[in-house]
N, C-alpha and C positions, 0 to 999 in steps of 0.2 A: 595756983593755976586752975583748983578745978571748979573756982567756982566763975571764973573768965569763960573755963572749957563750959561750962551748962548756959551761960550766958548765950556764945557764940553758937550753941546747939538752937536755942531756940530764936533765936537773930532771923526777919525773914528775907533775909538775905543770902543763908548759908542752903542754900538746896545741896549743892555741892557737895553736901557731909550724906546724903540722902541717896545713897549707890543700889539699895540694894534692888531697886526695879529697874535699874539697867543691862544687868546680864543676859547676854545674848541678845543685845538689842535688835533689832530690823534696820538695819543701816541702806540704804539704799546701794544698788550692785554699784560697784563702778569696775572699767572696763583696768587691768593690769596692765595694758601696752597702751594703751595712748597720753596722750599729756595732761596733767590736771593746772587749768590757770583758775589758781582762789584770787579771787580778789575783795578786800576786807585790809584795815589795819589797826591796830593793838590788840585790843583782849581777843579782837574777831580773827586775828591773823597769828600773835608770836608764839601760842600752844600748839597750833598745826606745824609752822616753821618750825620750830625745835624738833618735834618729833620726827620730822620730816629730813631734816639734817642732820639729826642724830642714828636713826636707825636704816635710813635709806643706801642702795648701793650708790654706785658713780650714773650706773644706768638709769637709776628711777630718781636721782635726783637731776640728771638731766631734761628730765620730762616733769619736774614739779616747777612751775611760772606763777610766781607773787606779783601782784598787780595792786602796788599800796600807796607810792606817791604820786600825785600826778602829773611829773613829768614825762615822757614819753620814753617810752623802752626799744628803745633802737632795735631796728630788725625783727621788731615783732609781728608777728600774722598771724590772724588766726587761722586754724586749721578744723577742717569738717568732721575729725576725729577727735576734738582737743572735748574735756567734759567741764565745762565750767560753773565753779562755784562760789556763790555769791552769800559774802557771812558778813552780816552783821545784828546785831541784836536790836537797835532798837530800829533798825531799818531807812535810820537820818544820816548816816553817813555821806559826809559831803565828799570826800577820795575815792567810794565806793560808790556815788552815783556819777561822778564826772568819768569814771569807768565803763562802768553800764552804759552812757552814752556813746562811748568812742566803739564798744564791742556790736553793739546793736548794731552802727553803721557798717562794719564790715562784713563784705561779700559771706565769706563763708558762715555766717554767722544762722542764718534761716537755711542753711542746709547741714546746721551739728545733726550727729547723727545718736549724739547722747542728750536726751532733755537737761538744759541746766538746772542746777540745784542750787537752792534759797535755801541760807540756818540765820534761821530769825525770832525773833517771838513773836507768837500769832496771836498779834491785835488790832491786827487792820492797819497796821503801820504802813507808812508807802511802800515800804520792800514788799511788804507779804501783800498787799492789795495788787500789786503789778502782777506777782507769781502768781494769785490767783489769775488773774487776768489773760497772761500767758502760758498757763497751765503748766508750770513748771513745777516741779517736786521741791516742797517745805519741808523741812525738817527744822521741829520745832527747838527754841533755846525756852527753855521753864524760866518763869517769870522771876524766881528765889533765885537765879545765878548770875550774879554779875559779870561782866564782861572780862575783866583778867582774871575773876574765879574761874574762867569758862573750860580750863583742861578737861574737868572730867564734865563734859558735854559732848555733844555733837562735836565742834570746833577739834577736839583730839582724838576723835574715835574716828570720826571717819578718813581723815590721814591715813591712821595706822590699818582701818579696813584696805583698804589703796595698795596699803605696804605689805599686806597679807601680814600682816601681825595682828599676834594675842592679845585683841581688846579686853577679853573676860579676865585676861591675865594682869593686863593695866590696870583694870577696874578693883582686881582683888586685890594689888599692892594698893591702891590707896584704900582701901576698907581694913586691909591689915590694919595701916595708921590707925585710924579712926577706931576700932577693937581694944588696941594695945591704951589707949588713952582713956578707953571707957574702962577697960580692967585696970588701969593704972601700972601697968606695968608691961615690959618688952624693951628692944632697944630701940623702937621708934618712940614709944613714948618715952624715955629716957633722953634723946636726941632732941625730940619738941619742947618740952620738960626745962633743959639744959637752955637751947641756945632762946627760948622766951623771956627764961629767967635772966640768962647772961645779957640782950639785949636791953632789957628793963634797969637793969642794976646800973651797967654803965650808961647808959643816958643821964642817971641822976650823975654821975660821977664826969661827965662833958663828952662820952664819946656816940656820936650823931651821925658820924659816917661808917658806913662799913662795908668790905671790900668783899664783892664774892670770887675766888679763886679756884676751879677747875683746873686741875692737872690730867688732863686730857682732851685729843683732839675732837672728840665726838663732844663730852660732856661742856666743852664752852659754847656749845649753840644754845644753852640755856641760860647765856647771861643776857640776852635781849628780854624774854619772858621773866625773865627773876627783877631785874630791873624795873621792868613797867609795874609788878606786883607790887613790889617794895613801895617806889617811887609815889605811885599813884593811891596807894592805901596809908600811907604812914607820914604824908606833908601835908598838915590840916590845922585848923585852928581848935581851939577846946573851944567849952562851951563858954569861957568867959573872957574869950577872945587871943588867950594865948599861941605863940604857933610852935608847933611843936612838929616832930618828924627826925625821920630816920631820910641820910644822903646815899642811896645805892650804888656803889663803883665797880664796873666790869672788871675785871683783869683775867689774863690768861696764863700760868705757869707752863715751861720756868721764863717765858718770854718775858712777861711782868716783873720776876723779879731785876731783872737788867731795868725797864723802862719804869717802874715803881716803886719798888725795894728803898731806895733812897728818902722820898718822903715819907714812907711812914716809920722810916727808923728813926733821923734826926729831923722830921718834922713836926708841929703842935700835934699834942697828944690826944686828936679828937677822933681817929681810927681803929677801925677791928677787922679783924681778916678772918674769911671763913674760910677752909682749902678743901676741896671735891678732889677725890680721888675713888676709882676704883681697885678693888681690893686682887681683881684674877686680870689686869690691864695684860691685852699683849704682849709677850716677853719676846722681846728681839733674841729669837734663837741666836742670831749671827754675832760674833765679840766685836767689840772695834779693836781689830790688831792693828798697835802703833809701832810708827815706824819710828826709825832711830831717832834717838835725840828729840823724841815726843818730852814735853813737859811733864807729862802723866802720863805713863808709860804700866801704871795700873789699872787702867780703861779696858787694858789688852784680856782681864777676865772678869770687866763688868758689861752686862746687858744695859743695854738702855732703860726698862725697870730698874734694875738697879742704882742706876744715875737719879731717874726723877724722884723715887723713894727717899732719895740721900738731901736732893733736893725742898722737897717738902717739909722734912724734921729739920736740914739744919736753916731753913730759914724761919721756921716755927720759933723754932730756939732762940734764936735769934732775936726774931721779935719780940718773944717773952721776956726777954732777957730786957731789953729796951722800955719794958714797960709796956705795950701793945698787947691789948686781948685778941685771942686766938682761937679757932673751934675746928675740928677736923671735922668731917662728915666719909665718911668710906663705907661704900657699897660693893656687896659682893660680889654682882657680873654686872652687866649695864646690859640688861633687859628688859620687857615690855614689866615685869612683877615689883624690880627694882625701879625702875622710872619714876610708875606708879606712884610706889611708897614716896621715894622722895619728893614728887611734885605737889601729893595730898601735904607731906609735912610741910612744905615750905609755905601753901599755903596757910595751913592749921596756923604756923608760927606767925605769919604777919597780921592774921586777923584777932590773936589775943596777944601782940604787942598793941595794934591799934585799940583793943579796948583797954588795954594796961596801961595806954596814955591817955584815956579818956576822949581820945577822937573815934569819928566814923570811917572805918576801915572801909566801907564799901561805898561812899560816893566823891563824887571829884568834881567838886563848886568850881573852882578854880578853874579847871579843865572846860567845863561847859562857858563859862565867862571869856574863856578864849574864845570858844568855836560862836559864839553871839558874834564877838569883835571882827570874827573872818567873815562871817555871813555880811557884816556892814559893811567891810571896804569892799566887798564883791556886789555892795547894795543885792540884797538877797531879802533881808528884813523887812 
């Protein structure tokens, strides 16, 4: 791995590994009570949505409004208090300007009373030429970070600014990672280390899919962003035309094990399951006292922790048992330090499995050959 890990250091793609001139950044004020509508989608949008879904109350996620496919969002209006922010990297987003168009036209829009804010990268791109234009506040994305690398950018710090949460704290769990792999040692790099290596090994052995599983209700907002990562960095052709790739599958515990548990126990053996848990999860102080003639009538002195814990191990077991590789990942609280770490590692891990398979982990032929095809039947070309 470390000589992937020195590769992937000097890659001019990996700015992302590059933290340490972010602390304390100057993020731009935004206001704590009014509504933030981003509009932006994949790398420019599922880093702020996770965060956003993950660490936000019921209150401040009422007032967080995605603006990413273009069909129309029923009931929506804009409001003269709302601060709207506009992310995209290379500034061609075609969902993010047929937005831009629809906002522009309405009434309250030339009397926000917060200037909207453009995260793009400053190269005269149409997003950032408009912003200049209408003097709206840039905030730049560095040219070395790709668009689903984009977490530790703008794209997830200024959410968590929003959420009054510890960006410097974010920022330090993924620097942790990034430390512990340069000393070669901690149990972040022991985690990176691990599921790089376990990745690698079974591909050569046929397993090509693999499932990510979060046992909690907070930590499954991260299977949108884990997904796009995987997906879009690890389905590529080698250089000698092979296609090669890792198949990303959301699932949620223990919901999943009812609606997925089945296939990959008695189905082809081309599956791996990761399971997300944290390690201090909410403990349902209250028992579930059963009533007579409960079938399980030993519930009456387990917590609900105690249920999903039960849950996790014996479906592990399970699948071990079945033949299906397995990797736990458990974090200590689910905070802005732990996030961090885990989002730097997840990245860390997909970009030297893509160079462990001798593809380009950071661009998407594929993906752009689509958006040509959309721009034609829209005759845009």
């Amino acid at each position: 791995m470390i000589e992937l890990w020195r590769s992937l250091k000097k890659n001019p793609h990996s700015g992302w590994l590059s933290l340490s001139g972010t602390q304390g950044l100057n993020l731009p004020k935004l206001s704590a009570d009014g509504r933030v509508i981003w509009v932006g989608i994949g790398g420019s949008l599922l880093p702020a949505d996770s965060l956003v879904r993950i660490f936000s109350s019921s209150n401040q996620l009422s007032r967080w409004i995605t603006l990413a496919s273009p069909e129309d969002l029923e009931g929506f209006e804009l409001q003269v208090d709302d601060l709207i922010v506009f992310a995209s990297k290379s500034g061609n987003t075609l969902e993010l300007w047929f937005w831009l168009g629809k906002l522009l036209q309405m009434p309250a829009f030339i009397k926000l009373i917060q200037i909207p804010i453009v995260i793009t990268e400053i190269n005269q791109n149409p997003l950032h030429e408009l912003a200049k234009t209408k003097k709206w506040i840039v905030v730049e994305i560095p040219k070395n970070i790709g668009g689903r690398y984009s977490a530790f950018s703008a794209i997830g710090f200024l959410p968590l600014a929003w959420l009054d949460k510890n960006v410097n704290a974010y920022i330090q769990g993924g620097q942790r990672v990034i430390d512990e792999i340069d000393a070669r040692q901690g149990p972040w790099f022991e985690k990176v280390s691990s599921l790089h290596h376990l990745w690698l090994q079974q591909y050569i052995q046929g397993t090509s899919n693999w499932v990510f599983m979060p046992y909690s209700r907070k930590l499954k907002f991260l299977g949108g962003w884990w997904t796009q990562l995987v997906s879009e960095s690890l389905g590529k052709k080698s250089p000698d035309g092979t296609r090669r790739g890792i198949t990303a599958i959301r699932a949620v515990g223990p919901q999943d094990q009812h609606a997925q548990l089945q296939r990959w126990l008695d189905g082809p053996k081309n599956v791996g399951i990761i399971f997300l848990s944290t390690m201090s999860q909410k403990k349902n102080s209250s028992l579930s006292t059963q009533p007579e003639n409960s079938p399980y009538p030993f519930l009456s002195a387990r917590t609900g922790d105690n249920i999903l814990r039960a849950q996790i191990d014996g479906t592990e077991s399970s699948l071990r048992e079945a033949g299906v590789p397995t990797y736990q990942i458990e974090i200590q609280t689910l905070d802005e330090a732990n996030l961090g770490a885990l989002m730097m590692a997840w990245q860390i891990i997909v970009a030297l499995v893509g160079l462990g398979l001798e593809i380009n982990p950071f661009d998407q032929p594929a993906v752009e050959a689509g958006k040509a095809k959309t721009h034609d039947k829209l005759r845009l070309s």
